[in-house]
C-alpha positions as CSV (number, residue, x, y, z in Angstrom):
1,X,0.0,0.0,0.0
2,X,2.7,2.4,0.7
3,X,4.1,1.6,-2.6
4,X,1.0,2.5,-4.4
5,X,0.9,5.4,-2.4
6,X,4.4,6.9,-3.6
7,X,4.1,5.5,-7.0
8,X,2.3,9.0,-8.1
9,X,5.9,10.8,-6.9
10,X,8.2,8.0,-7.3
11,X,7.8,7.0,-10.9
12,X,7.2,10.3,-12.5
13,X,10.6,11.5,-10.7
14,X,12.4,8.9,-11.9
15,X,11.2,9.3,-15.1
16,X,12.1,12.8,-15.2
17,X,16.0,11.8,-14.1
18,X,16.0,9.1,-16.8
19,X,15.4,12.1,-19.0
20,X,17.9,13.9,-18.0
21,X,20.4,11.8,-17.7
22,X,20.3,9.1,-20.7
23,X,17.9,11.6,-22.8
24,X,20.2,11.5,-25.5
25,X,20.5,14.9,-26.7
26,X,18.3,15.8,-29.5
27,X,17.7,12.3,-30.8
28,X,15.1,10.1,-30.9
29,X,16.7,7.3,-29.0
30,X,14.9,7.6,-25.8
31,X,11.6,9.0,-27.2
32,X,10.0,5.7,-27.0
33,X,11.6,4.2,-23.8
34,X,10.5,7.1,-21.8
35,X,7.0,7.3,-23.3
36,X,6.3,3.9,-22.7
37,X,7.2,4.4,-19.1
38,X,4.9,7.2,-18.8
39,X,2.2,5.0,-20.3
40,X,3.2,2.1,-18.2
41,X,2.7,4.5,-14.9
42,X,-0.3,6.6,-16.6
43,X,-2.7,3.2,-16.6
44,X,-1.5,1.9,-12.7
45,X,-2.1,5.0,-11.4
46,X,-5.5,5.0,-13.1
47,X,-5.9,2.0,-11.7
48,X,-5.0,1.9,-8.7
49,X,-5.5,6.0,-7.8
50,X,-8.1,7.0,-9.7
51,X,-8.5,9.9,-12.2
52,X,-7.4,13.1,-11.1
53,X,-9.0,16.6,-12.0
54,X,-7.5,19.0,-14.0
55,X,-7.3,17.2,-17.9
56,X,-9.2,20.1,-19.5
57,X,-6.3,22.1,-18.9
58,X,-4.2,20.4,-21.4
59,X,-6.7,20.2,-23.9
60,X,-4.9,22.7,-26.1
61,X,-1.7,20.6,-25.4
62,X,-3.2,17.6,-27.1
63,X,-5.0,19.4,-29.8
64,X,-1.0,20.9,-30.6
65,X,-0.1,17.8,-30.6
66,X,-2.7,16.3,-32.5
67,X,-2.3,18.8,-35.1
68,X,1.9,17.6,-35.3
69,X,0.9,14.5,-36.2
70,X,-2.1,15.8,-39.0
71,X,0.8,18.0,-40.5
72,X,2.7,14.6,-41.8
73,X,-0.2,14.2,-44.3
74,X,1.6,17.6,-46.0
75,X,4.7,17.3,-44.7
76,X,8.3,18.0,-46.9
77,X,9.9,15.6,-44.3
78,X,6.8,13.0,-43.3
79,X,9.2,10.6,-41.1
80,X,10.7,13.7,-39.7
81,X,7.2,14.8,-38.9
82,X,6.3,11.4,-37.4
83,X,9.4,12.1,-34.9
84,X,8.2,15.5,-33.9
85,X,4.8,14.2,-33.4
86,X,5.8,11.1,-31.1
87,X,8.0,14.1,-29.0
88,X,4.8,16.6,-28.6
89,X,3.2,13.1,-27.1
90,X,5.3,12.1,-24.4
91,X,5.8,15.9,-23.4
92,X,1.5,15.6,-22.9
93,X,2.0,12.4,-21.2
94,X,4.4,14.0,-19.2
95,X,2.4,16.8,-18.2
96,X,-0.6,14.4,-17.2
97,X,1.5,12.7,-14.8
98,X,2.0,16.0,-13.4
99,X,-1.8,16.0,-12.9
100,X,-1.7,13.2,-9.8
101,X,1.0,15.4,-7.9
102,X,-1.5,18.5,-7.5
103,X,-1.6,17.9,-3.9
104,X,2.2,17.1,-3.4
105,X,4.0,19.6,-5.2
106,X,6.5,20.4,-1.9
107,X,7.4,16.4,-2.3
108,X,7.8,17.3,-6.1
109,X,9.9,20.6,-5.4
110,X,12.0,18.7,-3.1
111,X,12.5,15.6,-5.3
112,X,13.4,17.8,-7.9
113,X,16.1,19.8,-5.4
114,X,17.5,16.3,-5.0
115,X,17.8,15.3,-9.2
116,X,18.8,18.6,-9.9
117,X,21.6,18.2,-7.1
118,X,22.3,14.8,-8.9
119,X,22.5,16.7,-12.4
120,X,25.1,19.5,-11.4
121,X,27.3,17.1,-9.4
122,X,27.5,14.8,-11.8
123,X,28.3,17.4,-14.8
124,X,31.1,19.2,-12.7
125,X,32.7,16.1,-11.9
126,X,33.2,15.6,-15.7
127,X,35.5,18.6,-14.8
128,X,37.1,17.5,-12.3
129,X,37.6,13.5,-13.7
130,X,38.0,13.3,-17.5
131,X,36.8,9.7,-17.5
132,X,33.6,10.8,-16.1
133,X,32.9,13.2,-19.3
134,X,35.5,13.5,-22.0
135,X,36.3,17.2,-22.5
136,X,39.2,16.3,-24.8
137,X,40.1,17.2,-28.7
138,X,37.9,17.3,-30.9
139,X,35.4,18.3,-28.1
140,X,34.2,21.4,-27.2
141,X,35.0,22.5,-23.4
142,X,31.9,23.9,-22.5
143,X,30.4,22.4,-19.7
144,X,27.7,19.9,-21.0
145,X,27.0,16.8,-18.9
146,X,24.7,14.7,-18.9
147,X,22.8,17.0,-20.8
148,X,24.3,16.7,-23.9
149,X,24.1,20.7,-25.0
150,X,25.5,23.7,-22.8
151,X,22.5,25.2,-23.3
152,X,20.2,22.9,-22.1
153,X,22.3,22.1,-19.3
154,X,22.3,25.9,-18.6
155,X,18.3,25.9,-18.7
156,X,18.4,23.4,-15.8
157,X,20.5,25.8,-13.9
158,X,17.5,28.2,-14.6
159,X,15.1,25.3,-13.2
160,X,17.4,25.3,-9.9
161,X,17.9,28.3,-8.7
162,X,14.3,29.8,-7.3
163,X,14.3,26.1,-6.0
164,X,17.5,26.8,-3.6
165,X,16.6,30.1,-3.1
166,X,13.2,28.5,-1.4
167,X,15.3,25.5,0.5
168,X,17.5,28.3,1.7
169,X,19.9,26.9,4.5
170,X,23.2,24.8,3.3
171,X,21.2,23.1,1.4
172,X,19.8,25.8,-0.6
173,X,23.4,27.3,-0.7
174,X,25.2,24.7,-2.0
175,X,22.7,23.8,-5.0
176,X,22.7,27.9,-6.2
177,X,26.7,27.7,-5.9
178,X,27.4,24.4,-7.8
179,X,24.0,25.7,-10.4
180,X,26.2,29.0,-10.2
181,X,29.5,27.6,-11.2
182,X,27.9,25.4,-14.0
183,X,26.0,28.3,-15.5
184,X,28.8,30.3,-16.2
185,X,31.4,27.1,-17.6
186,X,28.5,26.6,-19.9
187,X,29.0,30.2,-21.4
188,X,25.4,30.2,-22.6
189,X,24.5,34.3,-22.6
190,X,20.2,32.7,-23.4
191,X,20.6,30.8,-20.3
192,X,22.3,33.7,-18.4
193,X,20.2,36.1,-19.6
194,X,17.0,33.2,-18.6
195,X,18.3,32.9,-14.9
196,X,18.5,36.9,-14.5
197,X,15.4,37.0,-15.5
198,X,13.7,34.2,-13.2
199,X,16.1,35.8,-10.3
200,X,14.4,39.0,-11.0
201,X,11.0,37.4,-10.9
202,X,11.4,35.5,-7.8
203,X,12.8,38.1,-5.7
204,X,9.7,40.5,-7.1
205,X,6.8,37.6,-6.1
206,X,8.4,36.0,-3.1
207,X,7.4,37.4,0.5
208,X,11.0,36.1,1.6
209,X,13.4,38.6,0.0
210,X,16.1,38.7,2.4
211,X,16.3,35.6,3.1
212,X,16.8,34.6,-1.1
213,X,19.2,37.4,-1.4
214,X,21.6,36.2,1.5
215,X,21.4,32.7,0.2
216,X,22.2,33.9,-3.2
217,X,24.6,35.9,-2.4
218,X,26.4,33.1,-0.3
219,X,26.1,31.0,-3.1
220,X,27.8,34.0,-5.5
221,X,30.5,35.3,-4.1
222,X,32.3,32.1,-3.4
223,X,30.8,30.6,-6.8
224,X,32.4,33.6,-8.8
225,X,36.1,33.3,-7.0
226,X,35.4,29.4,-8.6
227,X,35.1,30.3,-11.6
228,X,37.7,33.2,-12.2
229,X,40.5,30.9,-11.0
230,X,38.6,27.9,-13.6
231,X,39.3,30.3,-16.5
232,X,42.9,30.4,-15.4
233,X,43.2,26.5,-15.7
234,X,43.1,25.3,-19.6
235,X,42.6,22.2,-18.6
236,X,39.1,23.0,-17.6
237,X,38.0,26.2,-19.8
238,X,39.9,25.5,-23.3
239,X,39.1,23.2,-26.2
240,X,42.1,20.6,-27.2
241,X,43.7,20.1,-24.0
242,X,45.5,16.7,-23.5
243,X,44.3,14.0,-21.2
244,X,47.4,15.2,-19.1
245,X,46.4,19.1,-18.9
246,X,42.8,18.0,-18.2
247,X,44.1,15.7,-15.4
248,X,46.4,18.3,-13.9
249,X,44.0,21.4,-13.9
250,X,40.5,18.9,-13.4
251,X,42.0,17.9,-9.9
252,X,43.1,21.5,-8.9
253,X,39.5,22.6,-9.8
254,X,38.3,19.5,-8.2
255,X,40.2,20.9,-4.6
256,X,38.6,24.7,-5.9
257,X,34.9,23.4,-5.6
258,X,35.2,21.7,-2.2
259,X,36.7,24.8,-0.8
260,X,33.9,26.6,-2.3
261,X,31.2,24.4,-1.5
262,X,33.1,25.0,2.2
263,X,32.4,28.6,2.4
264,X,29.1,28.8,0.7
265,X,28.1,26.3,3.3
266,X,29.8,29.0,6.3
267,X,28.4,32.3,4.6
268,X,25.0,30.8,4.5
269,X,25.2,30.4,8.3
270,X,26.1,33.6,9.5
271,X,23.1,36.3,11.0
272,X,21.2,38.3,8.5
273,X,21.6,41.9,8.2
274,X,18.8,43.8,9.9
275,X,15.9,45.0,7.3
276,X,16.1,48.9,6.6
277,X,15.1,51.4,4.1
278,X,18.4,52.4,3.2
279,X,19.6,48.6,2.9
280,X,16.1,47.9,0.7
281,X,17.0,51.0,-1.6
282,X,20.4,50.3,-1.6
283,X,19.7,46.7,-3.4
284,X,17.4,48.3,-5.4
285,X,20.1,50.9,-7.2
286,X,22.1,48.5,-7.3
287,X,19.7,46.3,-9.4
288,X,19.0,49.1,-12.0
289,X,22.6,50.3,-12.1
290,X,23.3,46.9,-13.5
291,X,20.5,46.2,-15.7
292,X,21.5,49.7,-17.7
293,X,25.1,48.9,-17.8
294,X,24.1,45.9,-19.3
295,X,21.8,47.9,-22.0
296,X,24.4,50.3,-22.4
297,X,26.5,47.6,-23.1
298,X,24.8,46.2,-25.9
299,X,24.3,49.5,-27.5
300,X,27.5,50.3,-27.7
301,X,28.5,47.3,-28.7
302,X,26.1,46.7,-30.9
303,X,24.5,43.3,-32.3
304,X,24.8,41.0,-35.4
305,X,24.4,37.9,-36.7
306,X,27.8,36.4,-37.4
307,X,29.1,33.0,-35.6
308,X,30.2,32.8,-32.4
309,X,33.2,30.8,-30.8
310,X,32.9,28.7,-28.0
311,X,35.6,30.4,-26.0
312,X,35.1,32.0,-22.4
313,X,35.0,35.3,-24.6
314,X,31.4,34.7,-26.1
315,X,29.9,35.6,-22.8
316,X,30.3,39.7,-23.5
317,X,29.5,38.9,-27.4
318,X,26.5,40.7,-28.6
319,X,25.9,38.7,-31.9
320,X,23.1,36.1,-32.0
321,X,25.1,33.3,-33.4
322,X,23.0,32.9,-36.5
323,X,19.8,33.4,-34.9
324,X,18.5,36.8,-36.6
325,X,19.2,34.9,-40.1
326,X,17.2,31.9,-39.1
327,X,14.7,33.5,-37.5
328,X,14.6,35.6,-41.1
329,X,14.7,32.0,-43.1
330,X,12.1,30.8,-40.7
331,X,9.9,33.5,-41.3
332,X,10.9,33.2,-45.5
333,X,9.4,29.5,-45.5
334,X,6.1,30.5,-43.9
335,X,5.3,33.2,-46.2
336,X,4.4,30.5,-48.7
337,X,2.7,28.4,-46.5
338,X,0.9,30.6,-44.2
339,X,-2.3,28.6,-43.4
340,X,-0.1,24.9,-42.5
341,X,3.5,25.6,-42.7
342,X,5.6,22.9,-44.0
343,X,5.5,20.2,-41.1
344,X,6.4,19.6,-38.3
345,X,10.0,19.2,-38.1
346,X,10.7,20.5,-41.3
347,X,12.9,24.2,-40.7
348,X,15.9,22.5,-42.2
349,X,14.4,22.3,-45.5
350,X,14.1,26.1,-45.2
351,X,17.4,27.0,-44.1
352,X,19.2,25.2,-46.7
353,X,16.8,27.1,-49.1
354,X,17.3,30.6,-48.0
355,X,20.7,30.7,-46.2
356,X,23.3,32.6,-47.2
357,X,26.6,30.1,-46.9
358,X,27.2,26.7,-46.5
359,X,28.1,26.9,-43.1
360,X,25.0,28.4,-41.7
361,X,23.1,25.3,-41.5
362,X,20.9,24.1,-38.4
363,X,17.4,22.0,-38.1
364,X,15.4,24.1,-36.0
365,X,15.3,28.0,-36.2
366,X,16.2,28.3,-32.7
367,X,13.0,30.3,-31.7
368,X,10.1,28.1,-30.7
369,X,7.1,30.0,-31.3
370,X,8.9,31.1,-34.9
371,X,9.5,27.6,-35.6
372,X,5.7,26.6,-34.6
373,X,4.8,29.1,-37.0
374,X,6.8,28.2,-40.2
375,X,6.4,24.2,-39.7
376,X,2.5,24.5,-38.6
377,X,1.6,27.5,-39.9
378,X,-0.9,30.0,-37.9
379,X,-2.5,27.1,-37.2
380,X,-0.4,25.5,-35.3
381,X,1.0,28.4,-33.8
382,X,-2.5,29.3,-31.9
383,X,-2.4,25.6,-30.9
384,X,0.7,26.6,-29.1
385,X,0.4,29.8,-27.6
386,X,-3.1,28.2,-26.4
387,X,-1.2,25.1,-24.8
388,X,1.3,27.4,-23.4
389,X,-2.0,29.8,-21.9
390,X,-3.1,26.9,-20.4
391,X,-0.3,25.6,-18.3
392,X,0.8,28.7,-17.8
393,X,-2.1,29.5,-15.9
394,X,-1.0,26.8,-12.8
395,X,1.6,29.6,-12.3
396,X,-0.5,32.2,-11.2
397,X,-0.5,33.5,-7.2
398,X,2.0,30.8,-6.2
399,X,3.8,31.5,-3.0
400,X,7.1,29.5,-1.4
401,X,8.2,26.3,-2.8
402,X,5.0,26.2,-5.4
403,X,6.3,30.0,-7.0
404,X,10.1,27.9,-7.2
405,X,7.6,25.3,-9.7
406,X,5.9,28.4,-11.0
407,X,9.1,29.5,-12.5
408,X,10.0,26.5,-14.3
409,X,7.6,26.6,-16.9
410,X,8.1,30.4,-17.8
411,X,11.8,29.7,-17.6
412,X,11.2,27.4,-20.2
413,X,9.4,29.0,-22.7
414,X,11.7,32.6,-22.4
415,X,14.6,30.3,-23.0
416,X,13.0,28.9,-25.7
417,X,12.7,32.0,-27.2
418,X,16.5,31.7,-28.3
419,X,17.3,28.1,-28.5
420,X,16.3,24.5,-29.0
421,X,14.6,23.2,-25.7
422,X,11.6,21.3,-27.4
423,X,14.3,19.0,-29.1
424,X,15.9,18.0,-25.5
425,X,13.4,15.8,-23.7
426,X,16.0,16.4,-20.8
427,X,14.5,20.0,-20.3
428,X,11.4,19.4,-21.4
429,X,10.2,16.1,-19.8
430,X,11.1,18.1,-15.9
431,X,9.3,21.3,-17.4
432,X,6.0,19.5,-18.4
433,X,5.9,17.8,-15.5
434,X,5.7,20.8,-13.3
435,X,3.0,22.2,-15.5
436,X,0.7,19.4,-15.4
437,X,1.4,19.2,-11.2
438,X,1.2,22.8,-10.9
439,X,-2.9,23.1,-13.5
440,X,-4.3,19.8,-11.6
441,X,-6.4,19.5,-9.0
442,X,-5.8,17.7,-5.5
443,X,-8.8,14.9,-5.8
444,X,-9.3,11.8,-7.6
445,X,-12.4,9.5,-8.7
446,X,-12.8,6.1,-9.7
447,X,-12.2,4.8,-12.8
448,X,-14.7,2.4,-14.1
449,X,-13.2,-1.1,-15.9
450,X,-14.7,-0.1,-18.9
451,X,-13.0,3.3,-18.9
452,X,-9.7,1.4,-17.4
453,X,-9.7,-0.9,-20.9
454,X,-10.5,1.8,-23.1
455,X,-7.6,3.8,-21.5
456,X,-5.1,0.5,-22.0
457,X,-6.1,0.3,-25.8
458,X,-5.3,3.9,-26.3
459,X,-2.0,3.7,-24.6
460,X,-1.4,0.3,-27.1
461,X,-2.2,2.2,-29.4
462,X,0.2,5.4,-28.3
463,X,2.8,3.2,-27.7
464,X,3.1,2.1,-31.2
465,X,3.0,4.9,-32.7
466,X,6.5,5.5,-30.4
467,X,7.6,2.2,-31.0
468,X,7.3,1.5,-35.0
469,X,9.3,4.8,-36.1
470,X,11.9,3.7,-33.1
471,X,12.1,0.7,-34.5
472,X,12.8,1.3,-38.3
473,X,15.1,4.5,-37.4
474,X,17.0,1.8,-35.8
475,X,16.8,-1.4,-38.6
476,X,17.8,2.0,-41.1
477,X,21.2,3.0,-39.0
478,X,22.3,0.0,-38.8
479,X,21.5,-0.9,-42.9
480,X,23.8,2.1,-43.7
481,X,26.4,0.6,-42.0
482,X,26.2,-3.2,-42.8
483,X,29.2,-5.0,-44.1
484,X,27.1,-6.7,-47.3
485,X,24.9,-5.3,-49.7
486,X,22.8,-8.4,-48.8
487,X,22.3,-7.6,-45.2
488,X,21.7,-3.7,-45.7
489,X,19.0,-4.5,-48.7
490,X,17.7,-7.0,-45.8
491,X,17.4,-4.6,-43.1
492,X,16.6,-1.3,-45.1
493,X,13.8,-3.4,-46.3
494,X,12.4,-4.2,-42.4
495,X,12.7,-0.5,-41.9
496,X,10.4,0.6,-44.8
497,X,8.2,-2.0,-43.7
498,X,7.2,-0.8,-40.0
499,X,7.9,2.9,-41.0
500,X,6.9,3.3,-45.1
501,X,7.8,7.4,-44.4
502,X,11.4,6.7,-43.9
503,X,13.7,8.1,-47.2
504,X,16.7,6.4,-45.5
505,X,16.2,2.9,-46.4
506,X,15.1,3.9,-49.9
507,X,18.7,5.4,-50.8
508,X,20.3,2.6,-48.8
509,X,19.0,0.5,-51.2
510,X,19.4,2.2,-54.1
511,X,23.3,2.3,-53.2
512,X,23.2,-1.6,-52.2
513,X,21.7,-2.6,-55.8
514,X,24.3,0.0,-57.7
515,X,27.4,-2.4,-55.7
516,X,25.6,-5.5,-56.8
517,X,25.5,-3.9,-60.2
518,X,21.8,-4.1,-60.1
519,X,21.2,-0.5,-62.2
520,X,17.2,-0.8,-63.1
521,X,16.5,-1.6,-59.5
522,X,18.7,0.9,-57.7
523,X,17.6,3.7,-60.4
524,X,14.0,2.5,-59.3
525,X,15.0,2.8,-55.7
526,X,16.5,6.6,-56.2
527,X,13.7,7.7,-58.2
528,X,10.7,6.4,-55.5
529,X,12.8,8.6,-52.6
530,X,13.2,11.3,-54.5
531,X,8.8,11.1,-55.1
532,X,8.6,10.8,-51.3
533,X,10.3,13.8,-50.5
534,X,10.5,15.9,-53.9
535,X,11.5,19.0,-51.6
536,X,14.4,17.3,-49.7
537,X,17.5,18.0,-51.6
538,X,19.2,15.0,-50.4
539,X,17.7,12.4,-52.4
540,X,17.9,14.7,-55.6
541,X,21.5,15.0,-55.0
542,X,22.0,10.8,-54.9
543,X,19.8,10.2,-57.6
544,X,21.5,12.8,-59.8
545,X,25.3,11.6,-59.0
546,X,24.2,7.9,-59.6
547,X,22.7,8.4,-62.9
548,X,26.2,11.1,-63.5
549,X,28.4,8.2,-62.7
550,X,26.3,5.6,-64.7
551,X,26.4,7.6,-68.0
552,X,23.0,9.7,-68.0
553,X,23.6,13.1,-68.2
554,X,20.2,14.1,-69.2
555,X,18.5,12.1,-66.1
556,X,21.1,13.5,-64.0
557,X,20.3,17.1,-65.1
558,X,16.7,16.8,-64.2
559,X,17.6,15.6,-60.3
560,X,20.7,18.2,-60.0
561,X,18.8,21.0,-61.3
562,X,16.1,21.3,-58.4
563,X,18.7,19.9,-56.2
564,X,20.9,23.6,-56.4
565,X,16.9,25.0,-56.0
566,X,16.6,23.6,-53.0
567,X,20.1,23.7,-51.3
568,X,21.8,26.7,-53.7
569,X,24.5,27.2,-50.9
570,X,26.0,23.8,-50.7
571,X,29.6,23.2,-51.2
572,X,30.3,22.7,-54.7
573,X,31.7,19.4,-54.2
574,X,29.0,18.2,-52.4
575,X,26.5,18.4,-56.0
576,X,27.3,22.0,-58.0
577,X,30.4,20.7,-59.7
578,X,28.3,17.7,-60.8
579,X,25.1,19.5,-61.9
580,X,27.4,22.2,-64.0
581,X,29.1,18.7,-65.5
582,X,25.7,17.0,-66.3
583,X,24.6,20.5,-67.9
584,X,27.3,20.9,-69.9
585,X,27.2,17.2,-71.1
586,X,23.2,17.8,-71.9
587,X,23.8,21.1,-73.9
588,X,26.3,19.1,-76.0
589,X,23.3,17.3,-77.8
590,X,25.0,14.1,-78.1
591,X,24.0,11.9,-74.9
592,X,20.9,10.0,-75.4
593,X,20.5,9.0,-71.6
């Protein structure tokens, strides 16, 4: 009984840290693992809890998502579509486990202290141990365990911090310091920019201000002596280093953090200074002093668009990486498909269309509500801001250790703004979670047998529409990299068969047949991917080099000539020197193929 009991807390919880820890980045790898475990808990607790109030507040949620999965009926990328689809889904599922913590969000806050706590040792330790995470050439240095992005892991930081300000105490203190040290070693400015912002919020709704601002300021100071003396050590803060240097300078940061961790725990003991006027205005000053040095900063300055490097430096850089010319791109693709967009899932096909050089290229545009707009059109875009209006409504009038779960969500979304959160199920699976606890309602009724089967059908049914695109992603990856024609044909075949929207398999096989010297079939196989997905360059690009390199000019013409359409900024090498050689061939007059 007491298992049953916990198994509303417990499972979603663990869930969430399976998320974060083994989400696997922005792939699809744990998409279907973690959605079938939300299904799993979704029908026990139904069972043996009951129903909970609070569903009609993610309505909109599941009409978004709904509407993902209609757009793969127009979609330029359909299996990419699929993918987006089965994300939007466990994200709902997620938030409707939420729905049986209404009455136990201080056991949620505090289990999520305790991940979080988890999260930030564990990626500093990377730091500190190089077999724990390897920092080492060709690997970037920003901090990024277990996350799998900076930025994301950044966005948790954002997640943690109102949540130690409300534990307050050492405990409190020493989950803002480590969150504070990891923040700035991942050298995201959105996620800097995020936690300023949810600071700013907290300390304007919360009735404990002095309380969060010694605690943060405990956390701070000893945080920021950290990290100046990190920058100092290559072996921690620079790309390349040598298993040696990392070594060397991991273990004298290593020594750093306990010694920190040491006098955040001290400063967070000592009396707090008595509550006056002057002290309140004081803070205050201080607060708009530095949010105008900061605007003066990026005036003078000034912005831009070019790339950034992942060096310490790009902290004071005032160019958005890219981001103004995708969110122009982004904004490009919808103007010519205002009502649907192009599908979920889909931006890449726009940015190779409109960007400027071959090295701006990305898959989403970096701005959620942008990239809503131009894969779902205005469509999907109310589905969204209505989904967001929804949950977003469990944040309002929150006090203490609820206002710390308030934040989350709003976090989330502002970050979002700026980078790729909905394609990290390790930020988003946590985030969702809150919502659905935060909108429900403490109560629950039975659930008839009737309703309990129908429920199990429809999560049978859920759960395969995770499971088959899981599974011919899988049977397709490992075709590309079988050691026989035979045995790719074999498995690129098993792919098609559970998921028939996959491309993959389809030029798998076409290059399988061309080594068996099979030409009809593999030209057959080129030509029905290039009909599945006339708007993906890719296959145009194969089809057109295999009918170059089998003595068809005039076939290869008409695939390379929509192909530098629809990707006019790729590499020459990579398709332009061979449409310019097919053309050239053609306008001779003498090849008959």
């Amino acid at each position: 009984m007491r298992a049953i009991r916990e198994l509303p807390l417990v499972a979603p919880l663990a869930l969430a840290g399976l998320a974060v820890f083994f989400g696997g980045g922005p792939g699809n790898g744990s998409i279907m693992w973690l959605g079938g475990g939300a299904l799993v808990t979704l029908l026990a607790l139904l069972v043996t809890r009951g129903a909970p109030g609070g569903f009609i507040a993610l309505l909109p949620l599941a009409a978004l998502v709904a509407w993902l999965a209609l757009s793969i009926t127009w979609s330029t990328l359909p299996d990419r579509s699929w993918d987006y689809a089965d994300r939007g889904l466990v994200y709902l599922l997620f938030a409707a486990l939420g729905l049986w913590l209404a009455s136990r969000t201080r056991e949620l806050a505090l289990g999520l202290c305790v991940l979080l706590g988890a999260v930030v040792v564990w990626s500093l330790a990377g730091k500190v141990l190089p077999f724990v995470h390897d920092y080492g050439p060709p690997d970037v240095a920003r901090l990024s365990a277990p996350v799998g992005l900076w930025n994301q892991l950044a966005l948790l930081a954002d997640f943690a911090l109102p949540l130690a300000l409300w534990r307050r105490g050492r405990s409190g203190t020493l989950l803002a310091y480590g969150w504070l040290v990891a923040l700035v070693l991942t050298y995201s400015r959105g996620g800097l920019l995020t936690a300023i912002l949810v600071l700013a919020a907290w300390f304007l709704l919360t009735d404990e201000r002095l309380e969060s601002a010694a605690t943060l300021l405990a956390a701070a100071v000893p945080a920021g002596v950290v990290v100046a003396i990190a920058f100092a050590l290559p072996g921690v803060t620079s790309d390349g280093e040598s298993l040696h240097a990392r070594w060397h300078d991991g273990l004298i940061f290593g020594a750093l953090l306990l010694l920190g961790a040491v006098a955040a725990a001290w400063l967070a003991r000592l009396p707090r200074p008595r509550v006056t006027t002057a002290l309140l205005r004081g803070l205050v000053a201080c607060g708009v002093v530095a949010v105008v040095a900061v605007v003066v900063f990026v005036v003078v300055k000034g912005g831009g668009s070019g790339a950034v490097g992942n060096g310490g430096g790009r902290i004071a850089s005032t160019s958005s990486n890219f981001r103004f010319a995708w969110w122009r791109q982004a904004l490009d693709g919808w103007q010519h498909h205002n009502l649907l967009g192009t599908g979920a899932g889909t931006f890449n096909l726009s940015n190779l269309r409109y960007r400027s050089s071959y090295v701006d290229f990305t898959i989403e545009p970096h701005n959620l509500p942008l990239q809503f707009l131009t894969e779902t059109g205005i469509v999907g875009l109310a589905a969204f801001l209505l989904a967001a209006a929804a949950l977003l409504r469990g944040s309002l009038r929150r006090h203490g250790h609820e206002l710390a779960l308030a934040l989350v969500l709003p976090a989330y979304l502002v970050h979002s703004l700026v980078d790729v959160d909905w394609d990290f199920v390790a930020v988003s699976a946590p985030a969702f979670l809150v919502a659905g606890a935060l909108v429900g309602r403490p109560g629950l009724r039975r659930v008839s047998p009737f309703a309990a089967l129908a429920a199990a059908g429809a999560a049978l049914l859920a759960f395969g529409a995770l499971f088959l695109p899981w599974l011919g992603e899988r049977w397709s990856a490992q075709a590309t990299v079988a050691l026989s024609p035979q045995h790719a044909m074999t498995l690129a075949k098993r792919a098609r068969s559970v998921d028939p929207l996959l491309v993959e398999p389809l030029l798998t096989l076409g290059f399988a047949s061309d080594l068996q010297n099979r030409l009809l079939d593999a030209r057959a196989y080129y030509a029905e991917a290039v009909r599945a997905q006339p708007k993906n360059p890719e296959p145009l690009r194969l089809a057109g080099l295999f009918e170059l390199n089998h003595g068809c000019p005039r076939h290869a013409y008409a695939y390379l000539e929509p192909f530098t359409e629809l990707d006019p900024q790729e590499r020459q090498d990579k398709g332009g020197d061979a449409y310019r050689r097919a053309r050239d061939l053609v306008n001779t007059g003498k090849p008959i193929c």
